[in-house]
C-alpha positions as CSV (number, residue, x, y, z in Angstrom):
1,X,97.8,84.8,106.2
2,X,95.7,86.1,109.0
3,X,97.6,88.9,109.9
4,X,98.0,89.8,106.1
5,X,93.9,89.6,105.9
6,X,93.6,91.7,109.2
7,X,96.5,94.4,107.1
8,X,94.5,94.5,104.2
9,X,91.0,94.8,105.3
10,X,92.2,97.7,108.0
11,X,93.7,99.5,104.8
12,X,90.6,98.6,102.7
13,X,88.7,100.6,105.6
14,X,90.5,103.9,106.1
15,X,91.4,104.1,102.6
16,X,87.5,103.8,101.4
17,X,85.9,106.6,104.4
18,X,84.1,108.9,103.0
19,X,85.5,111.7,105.6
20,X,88.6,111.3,107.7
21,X,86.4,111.6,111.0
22,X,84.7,107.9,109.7
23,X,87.3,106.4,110.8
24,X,86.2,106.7,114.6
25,X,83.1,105.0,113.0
26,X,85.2,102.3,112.0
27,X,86.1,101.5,115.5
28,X,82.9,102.1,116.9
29,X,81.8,99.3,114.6
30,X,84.3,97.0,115.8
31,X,83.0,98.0,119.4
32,X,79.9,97.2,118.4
33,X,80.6,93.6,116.9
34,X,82.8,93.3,120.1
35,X,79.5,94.3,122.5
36,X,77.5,91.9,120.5
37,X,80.0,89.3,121.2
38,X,80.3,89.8,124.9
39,X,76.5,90.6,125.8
40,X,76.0,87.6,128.3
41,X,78.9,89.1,130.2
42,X,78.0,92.4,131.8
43,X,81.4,92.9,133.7
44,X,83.8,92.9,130.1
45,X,80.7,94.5,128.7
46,X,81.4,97.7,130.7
47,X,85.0,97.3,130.3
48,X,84.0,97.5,126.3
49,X,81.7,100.8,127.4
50,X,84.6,102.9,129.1
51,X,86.7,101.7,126.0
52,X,83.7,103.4,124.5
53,X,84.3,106.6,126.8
54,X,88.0,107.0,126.5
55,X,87.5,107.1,122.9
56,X,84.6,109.5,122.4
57,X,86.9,112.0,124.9
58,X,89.7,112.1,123.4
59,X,89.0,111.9,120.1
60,X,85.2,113.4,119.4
61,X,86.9,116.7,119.9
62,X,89.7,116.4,116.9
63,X,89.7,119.3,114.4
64,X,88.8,117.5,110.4
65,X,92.7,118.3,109.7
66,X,93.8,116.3,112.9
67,X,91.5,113.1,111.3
68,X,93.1,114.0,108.0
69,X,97.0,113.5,109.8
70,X,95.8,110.4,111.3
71,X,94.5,109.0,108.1
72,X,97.3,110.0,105.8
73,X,99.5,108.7,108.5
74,X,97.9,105.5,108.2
75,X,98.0,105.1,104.6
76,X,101.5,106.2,104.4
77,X,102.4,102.9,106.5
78,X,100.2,100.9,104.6
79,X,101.0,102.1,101.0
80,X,103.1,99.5,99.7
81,X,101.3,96.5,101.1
82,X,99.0,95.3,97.9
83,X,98.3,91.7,99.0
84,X,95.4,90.1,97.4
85,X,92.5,88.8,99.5
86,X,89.7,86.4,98.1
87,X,87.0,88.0,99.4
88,X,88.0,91.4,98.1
89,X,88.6,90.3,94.5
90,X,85.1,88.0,94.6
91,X,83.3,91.5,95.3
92,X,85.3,93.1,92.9
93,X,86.9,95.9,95.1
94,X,90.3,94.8,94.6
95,X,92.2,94.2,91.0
96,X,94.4,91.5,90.3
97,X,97.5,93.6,91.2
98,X,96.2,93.7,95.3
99,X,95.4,97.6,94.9
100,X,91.9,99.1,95.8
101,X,89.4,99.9,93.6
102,X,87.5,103.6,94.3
103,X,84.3,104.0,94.3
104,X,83.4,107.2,91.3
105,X,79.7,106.5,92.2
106,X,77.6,106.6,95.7
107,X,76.9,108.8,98.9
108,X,79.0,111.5,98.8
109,X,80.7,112.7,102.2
110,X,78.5,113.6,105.0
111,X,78.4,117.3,104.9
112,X,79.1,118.0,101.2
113,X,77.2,118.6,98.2
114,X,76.4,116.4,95.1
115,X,79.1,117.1,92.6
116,X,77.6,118.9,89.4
117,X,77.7,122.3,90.3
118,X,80.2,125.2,90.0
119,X,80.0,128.6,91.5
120,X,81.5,131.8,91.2
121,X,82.0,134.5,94.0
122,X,82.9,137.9,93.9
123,X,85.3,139.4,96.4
124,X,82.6,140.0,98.5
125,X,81.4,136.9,99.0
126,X,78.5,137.1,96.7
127,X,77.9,134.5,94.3
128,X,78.1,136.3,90.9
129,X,78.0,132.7,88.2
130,X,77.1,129.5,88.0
131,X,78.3,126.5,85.7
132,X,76.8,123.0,85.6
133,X,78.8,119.9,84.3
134,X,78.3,116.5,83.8
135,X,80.0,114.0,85.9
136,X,80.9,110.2,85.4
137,X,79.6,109.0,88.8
138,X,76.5,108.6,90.1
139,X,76.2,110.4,93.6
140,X,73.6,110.7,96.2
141,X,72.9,112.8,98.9
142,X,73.5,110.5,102.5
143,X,70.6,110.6,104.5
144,X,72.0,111.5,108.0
145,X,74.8,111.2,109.5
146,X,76.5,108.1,111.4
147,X,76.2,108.5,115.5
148,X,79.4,109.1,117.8
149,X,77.3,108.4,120.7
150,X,77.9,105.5,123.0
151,X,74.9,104.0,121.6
152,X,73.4,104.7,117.9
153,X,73.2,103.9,114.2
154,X,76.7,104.3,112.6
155,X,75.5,104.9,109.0
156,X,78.9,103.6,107.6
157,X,79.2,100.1,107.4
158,X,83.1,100.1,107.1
159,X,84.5,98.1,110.0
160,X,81.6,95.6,110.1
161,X,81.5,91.5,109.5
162,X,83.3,91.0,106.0
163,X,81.6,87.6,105.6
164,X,78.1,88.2,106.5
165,X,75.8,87.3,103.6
166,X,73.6,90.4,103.7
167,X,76.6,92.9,104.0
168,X,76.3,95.4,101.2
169,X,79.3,96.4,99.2
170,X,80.2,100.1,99.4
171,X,82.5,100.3,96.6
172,X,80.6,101.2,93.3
173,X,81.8,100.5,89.9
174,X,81.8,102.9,86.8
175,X,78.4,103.1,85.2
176,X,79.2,100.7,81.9
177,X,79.7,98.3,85.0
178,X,76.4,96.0,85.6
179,X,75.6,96.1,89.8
180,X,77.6,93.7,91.7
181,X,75.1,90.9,92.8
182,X,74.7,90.6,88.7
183,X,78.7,90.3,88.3
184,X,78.6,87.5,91.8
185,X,75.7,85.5,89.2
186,X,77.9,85.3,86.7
187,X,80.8,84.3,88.2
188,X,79.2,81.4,90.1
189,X,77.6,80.3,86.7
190,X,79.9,77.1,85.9
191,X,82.5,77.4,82.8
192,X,82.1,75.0,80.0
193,X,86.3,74.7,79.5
194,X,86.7,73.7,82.9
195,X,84.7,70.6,82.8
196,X,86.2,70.2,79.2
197,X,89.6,70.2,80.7
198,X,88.5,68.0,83.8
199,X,87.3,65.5,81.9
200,X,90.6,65.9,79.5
201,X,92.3,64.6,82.7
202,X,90.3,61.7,83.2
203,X,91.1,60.9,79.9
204,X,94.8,61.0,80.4
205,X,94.8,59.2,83.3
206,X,93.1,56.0,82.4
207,X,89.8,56.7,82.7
208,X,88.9,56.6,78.7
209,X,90.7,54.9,75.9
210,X,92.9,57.0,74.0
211,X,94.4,56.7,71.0
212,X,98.1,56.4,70.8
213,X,100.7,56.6,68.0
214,X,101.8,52.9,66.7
215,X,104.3,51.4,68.9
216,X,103.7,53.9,72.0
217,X,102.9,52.8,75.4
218,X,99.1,52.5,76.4
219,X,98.0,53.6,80.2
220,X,99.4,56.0,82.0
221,X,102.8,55.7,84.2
222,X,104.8,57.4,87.2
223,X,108.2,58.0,87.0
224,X,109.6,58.1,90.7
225,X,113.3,57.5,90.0
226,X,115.7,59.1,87.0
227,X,116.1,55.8,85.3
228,X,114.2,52.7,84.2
229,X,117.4,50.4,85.8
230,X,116.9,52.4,89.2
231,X,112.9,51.9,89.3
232,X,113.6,48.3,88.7
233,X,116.0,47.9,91.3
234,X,113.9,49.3,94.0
């Protein structure tokens, strides 16, 4: 189960960067968690650092299509793996059938513009029309961009502590959708046909009198053997 929570949350992360190259953010948030975890211990704290290095030298200087390969390779591996993970389906970024849900609302990738807007060039490069449209998300403009420094604010919170109480959700629902601290509210409000049922059970068990057809048993019995004769024997 650990492994498949480990698979599934790795997937959740490359599948849901907004560029290819956030997934060297990814691990630099896991670096960063690891650091935090090792900060009383300055010798596997450097270790951590050159880890740190290696990976801002070999991989800072990847073209956007070598990320692209990498990710897609990724994905390809884990495309047929749809397990279901509690805290996934709780925050509503995973259906019932274990796939993903994708965000249609949000920052849009570092780099690009706010969808909205279509424009027409000429052959010489001049921009000759332009077409607004109307789209079903609601996208924003990020702020700045995440560091790939040694040291810095990764922007992206994709690779960071699942369970911690204050981590925001980056998946966005469709806009009929109310926010997702309102949907957590109402699923921790308590359902009425539980308790019903609950108490249903007590019933059955013993706990209430209930009325039974004339001539039936009262109470309520365990079979452990296939016949009367063999329960009575033992």
């Amino acid at each position: 189960q650990l492994y498949d929570l480990m698979t599934m949350a790795f997937k959740y992360q490359v599948l849901l960067c907004p560029r290819p190259r956030d997934i060297l953010l990814v691990t630099f948030n896991h670096l960063d968690a690891i650091k935090d975890f090792i900060s009383d211990s300055p010798g596997i704290l450097n270790q951590v650092d050159e880890t740190f290095r290696r990976l801002i030298e070999t991989y800072n200087c990847l073209s956007d299509g070598e990320f692209q390969l990498i990710r897609q390779t990724l994905l390809i591996f884990f495309q047929d793996m749809h397990i279901r993970v509690s805290i996934f389906l709780k925050d509503k970024v995973q259906n019932s059938n274990g796939r993903f849900v994708l965000p249609i609302s949000g920052p849009v990738p570092w780099g690009t513009e706010v969808p909205g807007l279509i424009r027409v060039f000429n052959h010489k490069g001049v921009e000759v029309k332009r077409a607004e449209f109307t789209t079903a998300g609601n996208y924003v403009t990020p702020q700045r961009e995440g560091s790939f420094e040694l040291y810095g604010d990764r922007v992206l919170k994709l690779g960071t502590n699942m369970y911690s109480v204050t981590r925001p959700v980056e998946t966005h629902m469709s806009g009929s959708s109310k926010n997702l601290a309102s949907q957590a509210k109402e699923n921790i409000a308590p359902n009425p046909l539980a308790k019903e049922e609950l108490n249903f059970l007590a019933r059955l068990l013993g706990g209430l009198d209930i009325q039974k057809p004339a001539g039936g048993e009262t109470g309520f019995r365990l079979n452990l053997f296939t016949t009367d004769e063999e329960e009575e024997y033992a």
